[in-house]
VOTI-896014 format. One record per residue (C-alpha): residue number from 1; residue in three letters; x, y, z. Coordinates in Angstrom, 2 decimals, always signed. Layout:
REM residues N
{pos=NUM	code=ALA	px=X	py=Y	pz=Z}
...
This chain:
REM residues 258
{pos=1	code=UNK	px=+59.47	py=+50.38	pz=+199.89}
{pos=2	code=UNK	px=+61.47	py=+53.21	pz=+199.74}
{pos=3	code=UNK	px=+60.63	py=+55.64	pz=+196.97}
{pos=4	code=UNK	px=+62.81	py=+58.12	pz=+195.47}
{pos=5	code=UNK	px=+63.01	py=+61.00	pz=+193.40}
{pos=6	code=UNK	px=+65.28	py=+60.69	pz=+190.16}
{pos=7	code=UNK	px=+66.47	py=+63.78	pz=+187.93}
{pos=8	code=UNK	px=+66.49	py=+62.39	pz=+184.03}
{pos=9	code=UNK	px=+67.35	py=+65.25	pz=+181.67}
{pos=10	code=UNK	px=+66.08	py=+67.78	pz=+183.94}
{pos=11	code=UNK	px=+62.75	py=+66.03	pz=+184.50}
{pos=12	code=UNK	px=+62.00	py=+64.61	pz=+188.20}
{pos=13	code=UNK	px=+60.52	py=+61.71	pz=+188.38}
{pos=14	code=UNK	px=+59.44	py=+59.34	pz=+191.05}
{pos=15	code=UNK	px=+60.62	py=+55.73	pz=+191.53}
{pos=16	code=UNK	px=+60.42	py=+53.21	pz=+193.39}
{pos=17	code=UNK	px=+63.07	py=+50.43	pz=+192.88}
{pos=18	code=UNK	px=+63.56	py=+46.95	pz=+194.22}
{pos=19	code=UNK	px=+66.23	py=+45.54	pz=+193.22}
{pos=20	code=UNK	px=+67.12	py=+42.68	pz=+195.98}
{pos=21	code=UNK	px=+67.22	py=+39.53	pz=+193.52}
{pos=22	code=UNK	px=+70.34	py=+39.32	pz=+192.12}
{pos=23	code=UNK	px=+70.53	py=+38.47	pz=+188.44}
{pos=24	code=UNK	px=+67.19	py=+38.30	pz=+187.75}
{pos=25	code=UNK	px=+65.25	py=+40.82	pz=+185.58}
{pos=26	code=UNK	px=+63.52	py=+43.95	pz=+186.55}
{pos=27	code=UNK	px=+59.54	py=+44.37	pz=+185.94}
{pos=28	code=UNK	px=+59.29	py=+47.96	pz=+185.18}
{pos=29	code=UNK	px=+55.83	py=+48.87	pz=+185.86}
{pos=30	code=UNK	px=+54.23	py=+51.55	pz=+183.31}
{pos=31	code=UNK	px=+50.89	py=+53.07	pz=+184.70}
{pos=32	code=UNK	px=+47.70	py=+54.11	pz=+182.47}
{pos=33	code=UNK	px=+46.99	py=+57.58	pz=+181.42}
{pos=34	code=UNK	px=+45.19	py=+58.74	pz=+185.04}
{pos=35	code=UNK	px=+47.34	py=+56.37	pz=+187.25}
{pos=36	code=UNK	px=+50.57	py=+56.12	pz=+189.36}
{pos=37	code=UNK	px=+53.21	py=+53.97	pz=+191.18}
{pos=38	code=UNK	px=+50.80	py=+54.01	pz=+194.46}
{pos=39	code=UNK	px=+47.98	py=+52.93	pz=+192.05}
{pos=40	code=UNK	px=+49.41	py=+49.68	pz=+191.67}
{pos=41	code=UNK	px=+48.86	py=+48.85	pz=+195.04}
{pos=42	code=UNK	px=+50.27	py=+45.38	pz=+195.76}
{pos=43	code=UNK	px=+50.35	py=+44.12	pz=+192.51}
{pos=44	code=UNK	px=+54.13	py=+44.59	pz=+191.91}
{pos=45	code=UNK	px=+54.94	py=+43.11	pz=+195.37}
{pos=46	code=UNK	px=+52.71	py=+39.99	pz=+194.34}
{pos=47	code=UNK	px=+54.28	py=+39.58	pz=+191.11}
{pos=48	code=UNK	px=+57.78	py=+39.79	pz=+192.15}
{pos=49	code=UNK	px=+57.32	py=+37.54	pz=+194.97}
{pos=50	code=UNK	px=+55.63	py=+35.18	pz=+192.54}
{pos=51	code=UNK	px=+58.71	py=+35.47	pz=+189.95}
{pos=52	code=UNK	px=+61.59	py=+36.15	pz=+192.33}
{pos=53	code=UNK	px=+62.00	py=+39.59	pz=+189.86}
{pos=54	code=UNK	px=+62.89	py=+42.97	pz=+190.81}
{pos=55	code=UNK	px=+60.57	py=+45.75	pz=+190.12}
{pos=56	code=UNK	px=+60.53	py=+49.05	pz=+188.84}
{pos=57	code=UNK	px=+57.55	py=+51.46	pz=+189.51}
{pos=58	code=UNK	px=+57.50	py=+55.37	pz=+188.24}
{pos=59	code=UNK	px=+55.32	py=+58.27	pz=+188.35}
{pos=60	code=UNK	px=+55.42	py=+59.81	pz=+184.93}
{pos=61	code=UNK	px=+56.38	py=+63.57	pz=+184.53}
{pos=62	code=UNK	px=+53.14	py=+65.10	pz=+186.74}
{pos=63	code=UNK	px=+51.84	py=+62.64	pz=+187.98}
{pos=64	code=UNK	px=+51.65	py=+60.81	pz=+191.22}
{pos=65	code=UNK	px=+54.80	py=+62.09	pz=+193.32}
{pos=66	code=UNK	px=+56.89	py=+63.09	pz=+190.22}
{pos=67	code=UNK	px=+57.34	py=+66.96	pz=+189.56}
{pos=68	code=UNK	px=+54.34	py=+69.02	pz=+187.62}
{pos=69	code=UNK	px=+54.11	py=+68.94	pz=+183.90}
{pos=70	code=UNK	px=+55.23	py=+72.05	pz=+182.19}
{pos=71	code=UNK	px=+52.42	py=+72.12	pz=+179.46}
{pos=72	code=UNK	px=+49.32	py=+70.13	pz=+179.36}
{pos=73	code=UNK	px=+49.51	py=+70.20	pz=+175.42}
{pos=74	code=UNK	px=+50.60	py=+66.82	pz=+173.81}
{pos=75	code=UNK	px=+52.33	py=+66.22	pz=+170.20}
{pos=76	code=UNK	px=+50.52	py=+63.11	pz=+168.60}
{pos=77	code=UNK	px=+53.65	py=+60.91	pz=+169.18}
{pos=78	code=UNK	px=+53.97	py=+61.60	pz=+173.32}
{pos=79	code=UNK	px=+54.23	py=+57.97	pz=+173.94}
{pos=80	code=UNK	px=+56.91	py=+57.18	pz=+171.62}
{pos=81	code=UNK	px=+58.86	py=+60.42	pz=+173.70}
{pos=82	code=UNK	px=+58.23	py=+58.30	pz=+176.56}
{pos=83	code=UNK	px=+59.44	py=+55.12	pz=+175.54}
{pos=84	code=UNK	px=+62.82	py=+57.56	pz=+174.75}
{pos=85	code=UNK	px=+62.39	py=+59.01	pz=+178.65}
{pos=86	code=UNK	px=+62.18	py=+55.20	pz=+179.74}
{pos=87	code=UNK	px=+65.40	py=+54.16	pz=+177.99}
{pos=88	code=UNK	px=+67.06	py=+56.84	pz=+179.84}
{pos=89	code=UNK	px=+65.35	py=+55.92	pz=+183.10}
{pos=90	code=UNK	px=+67.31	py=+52.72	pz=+182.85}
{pos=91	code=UNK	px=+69.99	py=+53.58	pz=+181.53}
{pos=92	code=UNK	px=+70.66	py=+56.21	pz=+184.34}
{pos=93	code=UNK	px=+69.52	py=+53.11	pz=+186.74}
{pos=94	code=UNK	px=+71.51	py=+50.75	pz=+185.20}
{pos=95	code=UNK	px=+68.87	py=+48.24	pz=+184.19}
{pos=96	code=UNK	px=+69.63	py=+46.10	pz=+181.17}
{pos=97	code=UNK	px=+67.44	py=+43.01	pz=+182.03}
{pos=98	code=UNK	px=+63.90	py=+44.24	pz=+181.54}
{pos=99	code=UNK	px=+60.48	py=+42.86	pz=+181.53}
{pos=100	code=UNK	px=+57.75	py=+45.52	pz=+180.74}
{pos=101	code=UNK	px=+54.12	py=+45.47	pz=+182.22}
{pos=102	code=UNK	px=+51.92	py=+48.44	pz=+181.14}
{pos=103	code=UNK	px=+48.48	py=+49.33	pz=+181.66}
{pos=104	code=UNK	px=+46.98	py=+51.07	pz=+178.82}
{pos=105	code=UNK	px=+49.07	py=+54.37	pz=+177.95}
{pos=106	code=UNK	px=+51.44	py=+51.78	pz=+179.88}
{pos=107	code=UNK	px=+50.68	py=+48.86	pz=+177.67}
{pos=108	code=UNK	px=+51.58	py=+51.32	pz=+174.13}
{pos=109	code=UNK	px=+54.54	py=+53.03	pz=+175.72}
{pos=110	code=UNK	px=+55.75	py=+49.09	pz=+176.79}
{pos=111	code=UNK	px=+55.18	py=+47.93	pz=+173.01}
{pos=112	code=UNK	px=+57.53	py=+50.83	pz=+171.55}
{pos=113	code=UNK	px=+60.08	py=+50.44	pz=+173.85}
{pos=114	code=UNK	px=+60.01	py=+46.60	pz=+173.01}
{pos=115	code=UNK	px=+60.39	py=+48.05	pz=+169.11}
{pos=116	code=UNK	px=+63.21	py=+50.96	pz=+169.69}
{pos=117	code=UNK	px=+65.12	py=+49.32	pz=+172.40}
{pos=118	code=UNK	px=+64.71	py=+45.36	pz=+171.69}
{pos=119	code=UNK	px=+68.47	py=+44.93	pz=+173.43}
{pos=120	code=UNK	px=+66.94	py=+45.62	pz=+177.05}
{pos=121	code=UNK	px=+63.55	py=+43.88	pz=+176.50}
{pos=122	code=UNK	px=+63.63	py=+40.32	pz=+177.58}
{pos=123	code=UNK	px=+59.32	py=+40.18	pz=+177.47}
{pos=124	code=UNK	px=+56.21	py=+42.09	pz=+177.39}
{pos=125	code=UNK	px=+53.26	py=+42.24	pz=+179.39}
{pos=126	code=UNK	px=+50.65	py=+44.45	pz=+177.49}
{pos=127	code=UNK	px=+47.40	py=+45.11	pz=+179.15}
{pos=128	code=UNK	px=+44.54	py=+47.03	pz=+177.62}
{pos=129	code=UNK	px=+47.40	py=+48.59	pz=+175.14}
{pos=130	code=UNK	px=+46.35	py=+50.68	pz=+171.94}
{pos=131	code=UNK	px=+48.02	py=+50.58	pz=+168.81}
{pos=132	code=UNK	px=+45.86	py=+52.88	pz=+166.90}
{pos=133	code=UNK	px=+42.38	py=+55.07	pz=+167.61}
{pos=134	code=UNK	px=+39.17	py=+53.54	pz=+168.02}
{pos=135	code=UNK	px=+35.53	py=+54.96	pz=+168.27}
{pos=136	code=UNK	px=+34.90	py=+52.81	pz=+171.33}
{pos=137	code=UNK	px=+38.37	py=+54.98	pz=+172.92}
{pos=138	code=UNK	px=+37.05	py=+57.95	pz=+172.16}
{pos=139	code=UNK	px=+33.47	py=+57.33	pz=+173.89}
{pos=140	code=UNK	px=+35.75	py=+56.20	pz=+176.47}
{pos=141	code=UNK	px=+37.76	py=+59.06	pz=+177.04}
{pos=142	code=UNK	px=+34.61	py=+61.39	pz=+176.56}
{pos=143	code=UNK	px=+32.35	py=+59.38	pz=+179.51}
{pos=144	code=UNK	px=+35.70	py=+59.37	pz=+182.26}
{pos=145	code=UNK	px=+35.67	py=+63.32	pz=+180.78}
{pos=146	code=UNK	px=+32.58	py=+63.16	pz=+182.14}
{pos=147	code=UNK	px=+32.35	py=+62.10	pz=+184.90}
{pos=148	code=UNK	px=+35.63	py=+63.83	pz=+185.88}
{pos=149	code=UNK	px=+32.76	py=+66.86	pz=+185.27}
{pos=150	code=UNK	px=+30.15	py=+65.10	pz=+187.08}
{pos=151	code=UNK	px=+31.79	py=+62.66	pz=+190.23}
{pos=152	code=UNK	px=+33.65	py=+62.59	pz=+192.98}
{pos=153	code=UNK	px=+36.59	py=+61.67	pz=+190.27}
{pos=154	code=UNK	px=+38.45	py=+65.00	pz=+191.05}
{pos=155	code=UNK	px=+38.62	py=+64.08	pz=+194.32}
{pos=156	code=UNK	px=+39.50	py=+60.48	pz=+194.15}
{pos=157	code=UNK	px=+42.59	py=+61.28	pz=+191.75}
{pos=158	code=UNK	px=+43.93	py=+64.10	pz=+193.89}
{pos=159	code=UNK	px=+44.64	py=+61.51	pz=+196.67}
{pos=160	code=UNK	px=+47.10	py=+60.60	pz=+194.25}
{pos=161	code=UNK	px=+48.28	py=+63.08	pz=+192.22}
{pos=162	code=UNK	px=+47.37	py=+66.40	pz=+194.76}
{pos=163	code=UNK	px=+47.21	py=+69.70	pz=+192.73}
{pos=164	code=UNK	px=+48.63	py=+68.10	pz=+189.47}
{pos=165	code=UNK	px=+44.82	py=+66.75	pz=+188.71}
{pos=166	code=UNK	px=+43.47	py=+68.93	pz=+186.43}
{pos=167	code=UNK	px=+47.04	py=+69.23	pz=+184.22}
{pos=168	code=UNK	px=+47.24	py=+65.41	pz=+183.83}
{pos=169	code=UNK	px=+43.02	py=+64.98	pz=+182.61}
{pos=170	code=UNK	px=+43.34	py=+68.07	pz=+180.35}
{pos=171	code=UNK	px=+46.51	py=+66.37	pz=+178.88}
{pos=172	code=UNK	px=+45.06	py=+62.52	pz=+178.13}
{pos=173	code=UNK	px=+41.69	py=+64.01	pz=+176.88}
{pos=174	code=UNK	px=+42.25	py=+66.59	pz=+174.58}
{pos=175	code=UNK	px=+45.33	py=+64.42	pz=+172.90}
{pos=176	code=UNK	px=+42.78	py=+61.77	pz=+172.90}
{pos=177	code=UNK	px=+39.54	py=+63.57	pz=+171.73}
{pos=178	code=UNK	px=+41.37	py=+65.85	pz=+169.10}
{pos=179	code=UNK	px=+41.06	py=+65.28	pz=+165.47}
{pos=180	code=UNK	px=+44.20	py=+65.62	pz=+164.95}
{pos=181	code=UNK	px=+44.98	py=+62.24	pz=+166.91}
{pos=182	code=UNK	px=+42.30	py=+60.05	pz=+164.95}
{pos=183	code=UNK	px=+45.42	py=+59.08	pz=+162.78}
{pos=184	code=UNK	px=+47.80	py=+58.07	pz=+165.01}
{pos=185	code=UNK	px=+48.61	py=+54.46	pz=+164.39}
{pos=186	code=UNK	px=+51.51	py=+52.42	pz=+165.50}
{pos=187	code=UNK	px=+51.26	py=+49.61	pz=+163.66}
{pos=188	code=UNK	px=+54.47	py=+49.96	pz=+161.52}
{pos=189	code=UNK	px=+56.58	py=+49.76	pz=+164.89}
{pos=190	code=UNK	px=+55.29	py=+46.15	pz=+165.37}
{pos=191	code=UNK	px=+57.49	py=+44.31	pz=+163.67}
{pos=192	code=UNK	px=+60.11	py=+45.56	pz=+165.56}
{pos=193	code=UNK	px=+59.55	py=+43.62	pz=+168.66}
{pos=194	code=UNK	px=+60.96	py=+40.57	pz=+168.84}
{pos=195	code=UNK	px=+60.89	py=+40.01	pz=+172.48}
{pos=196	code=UNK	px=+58.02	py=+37.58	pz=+173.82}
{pos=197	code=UNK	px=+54.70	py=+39.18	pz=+174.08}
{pos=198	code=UNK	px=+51.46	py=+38.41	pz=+176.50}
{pos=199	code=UNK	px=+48.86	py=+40.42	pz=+175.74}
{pos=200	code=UNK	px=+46.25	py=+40.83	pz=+178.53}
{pos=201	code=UNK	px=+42.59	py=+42.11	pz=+178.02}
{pos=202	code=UNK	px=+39.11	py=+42.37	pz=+179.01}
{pos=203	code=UNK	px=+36.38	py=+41.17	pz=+176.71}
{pos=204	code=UNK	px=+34.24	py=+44.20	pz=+178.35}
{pos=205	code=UNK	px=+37.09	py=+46.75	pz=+177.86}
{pos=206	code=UNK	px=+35.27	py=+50.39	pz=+177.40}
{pos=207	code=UNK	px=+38.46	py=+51.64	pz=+175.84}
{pos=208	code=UNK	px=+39.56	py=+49.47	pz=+173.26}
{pos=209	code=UNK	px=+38.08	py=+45.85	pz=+170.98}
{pos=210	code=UNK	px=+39.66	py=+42.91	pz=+170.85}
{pos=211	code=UNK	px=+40.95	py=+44.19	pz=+167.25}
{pos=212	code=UNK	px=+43.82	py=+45.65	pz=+169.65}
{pos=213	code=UNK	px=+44.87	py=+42.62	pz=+170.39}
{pos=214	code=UNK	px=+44.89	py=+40.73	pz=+167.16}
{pos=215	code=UNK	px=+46.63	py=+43.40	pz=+165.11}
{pos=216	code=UNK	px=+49.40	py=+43.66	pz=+167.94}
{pos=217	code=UNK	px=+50.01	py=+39.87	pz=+168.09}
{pos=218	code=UNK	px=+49.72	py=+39.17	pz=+164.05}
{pos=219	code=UNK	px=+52.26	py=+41.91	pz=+163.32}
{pos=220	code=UNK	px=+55.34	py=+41.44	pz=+165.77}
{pos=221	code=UNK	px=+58.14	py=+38.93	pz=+165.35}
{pos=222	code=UNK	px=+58.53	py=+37.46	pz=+168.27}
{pos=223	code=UNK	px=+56.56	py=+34.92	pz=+169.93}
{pos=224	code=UNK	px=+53.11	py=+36.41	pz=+171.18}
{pos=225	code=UNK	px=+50.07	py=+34.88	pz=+173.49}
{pos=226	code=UNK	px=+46.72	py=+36.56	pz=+174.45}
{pos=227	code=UNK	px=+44.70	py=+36.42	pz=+177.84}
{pos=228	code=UNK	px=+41.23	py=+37.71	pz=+177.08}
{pos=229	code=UNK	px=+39.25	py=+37.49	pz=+180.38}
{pos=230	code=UNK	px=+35.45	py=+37.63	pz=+180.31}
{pos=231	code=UNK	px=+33.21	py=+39.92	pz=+181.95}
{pos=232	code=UNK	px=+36.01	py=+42.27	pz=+182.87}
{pos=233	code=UNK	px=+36.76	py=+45.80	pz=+181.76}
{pos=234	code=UNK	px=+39.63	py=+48.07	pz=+180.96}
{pos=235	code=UNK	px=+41.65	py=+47.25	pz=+184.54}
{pos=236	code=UNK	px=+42.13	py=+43.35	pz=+184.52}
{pos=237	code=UNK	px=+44.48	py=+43.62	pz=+187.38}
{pos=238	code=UNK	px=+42.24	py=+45.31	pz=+189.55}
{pos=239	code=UNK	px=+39.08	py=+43.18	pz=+188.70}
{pos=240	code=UNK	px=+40.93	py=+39.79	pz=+188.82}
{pos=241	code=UNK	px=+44.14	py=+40.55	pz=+190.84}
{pos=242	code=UNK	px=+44.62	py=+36.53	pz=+191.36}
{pos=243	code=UNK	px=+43.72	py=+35.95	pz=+187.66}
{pos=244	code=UNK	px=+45.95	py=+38.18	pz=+186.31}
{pos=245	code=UNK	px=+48.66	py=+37.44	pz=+188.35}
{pos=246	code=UNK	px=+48.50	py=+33.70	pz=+188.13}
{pos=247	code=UNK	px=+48.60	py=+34.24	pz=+184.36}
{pos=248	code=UNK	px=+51.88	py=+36.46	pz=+184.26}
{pos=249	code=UNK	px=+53.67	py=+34.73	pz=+186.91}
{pos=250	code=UNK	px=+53.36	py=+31.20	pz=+183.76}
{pos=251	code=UNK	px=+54.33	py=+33.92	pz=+181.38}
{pos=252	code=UNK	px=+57.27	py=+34.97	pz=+182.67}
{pos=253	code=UNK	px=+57.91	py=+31.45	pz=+183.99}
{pos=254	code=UNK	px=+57.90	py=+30.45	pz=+180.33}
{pos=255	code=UNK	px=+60.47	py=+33.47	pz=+179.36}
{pos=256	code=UNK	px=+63.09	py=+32.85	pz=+182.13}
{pos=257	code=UNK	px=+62.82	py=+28.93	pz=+181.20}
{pos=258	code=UNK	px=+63.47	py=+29.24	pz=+177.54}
């Protein structure tokens, strides 16, 4: 697919957009806090075959194809900013019909924008999501600090992100691993979503319990399911592409039937 680069409010972003079903919804695809449209791989493709959906994919500001950051520094709410950034994404598209699938960072940024913008949201795919800061998180954040440190990982993300690397780990671990952050909690937002909600996780996750899942789907308004998979980690749709795919394509089935 052709991929483009957008200008929204002076930030350049890169997308790639499919929209060649007519009148069906777009999947926007929201990536985790090291990932990118071309980290996907074919899971988009496979999921809009499997739906007859459009898709959405975008690098967020430094990351992947999309310009540099200007700062590495994060404010405690940067994922509520870019639930804001998202709104104008479509707005600038012209995408009203919207079904969100995020990936951790992904998976919170898809559950605010279900609670500030509930008019575009027709569902929500949340996988690995957080709603608040765990201890498990933080050990989480400090081992992939780690072995950033310690691995090949510096050279394995620069395939995808080239010189941006070391601006987009100093910007999801210090946020992450700073005191200041052990607060942040989005829990009050959850009520606001009243669109229908899958929530998709790993029992093995190394970034976040199960409590993630039960305080997201207690608390919002709308319908809500979970998928917990056993023996699988933080990336469900990498471990069990088929799985995971099988399970959305019902989902969203069940949303475009109702």
């Amino acid at each position: 697919m052709e991929g483009r680069i957008i200008d929204v409010n002076g930030k350049k972003l890169y997308t790639e957009y499919n929209n060649s079903f007519k009148n069906k919804p777009t999947i926007v695809f929201l990536h985790d806090s090291l990932g990118s449209t071309q980290l996907w791989r074919d899971f988009p493709a496979k999921l809009a075959e499997a739906t007859q959906c459009n898709t959405l994919g975008y690098d967020r500001l430094g990351y992947g194809k999309s310009f540099p950051m200007l700062t590495h520094e994060r404010e405690n709410n940067y994922m509520e900013s870019e639930s804001d950034l998202l709104n104008d994404i479509l707005n600038e598209l012209n995408i009203n019909d919207v079904i969100l699938f995020g990936h951790s960072d992904g998976g919170t940024i898809a559950l605010i924008t279900a609670s500030k913008y509930p008019e575009k949201i027709k569902a929500i795919l949340c996988e690995a999501g957080h709603i608040f800061v765990e201890d498990v998180t933080v050990k989480g954040v400090k081992d992939a600090l780690e072995a950033y440190k310690t691995t090949n990982l510096p050279e394995r993300l620069q395939k995808y992100h080239g010189d941006k690397v070391e601006m987009i780990v100093k910007a999801w671990t210090e946020i992450w691993l700073s005191d200041r952050f052990r607060t942040w909690n989005i829990e009050y937002l959850m009520k606001n979503i009243t669109s229908p909600l899958l929530f998709i996780q790993g029992e093995a996750d190394e970034y976040g319990t199960l409590d993630q899942v039960e305080k997201t789907i207690s608390q919002v308004s709308g319908n809500a399911e979970k998928f917990i998979i056993p023996n699988i980690g933080h990336t469900p749709h990498k471990e069990n592409p088929k799985l995971v795919l099988e399970r959305s394509k019902e989902f969203i089935a069940s949303v475009l039937n109702s």
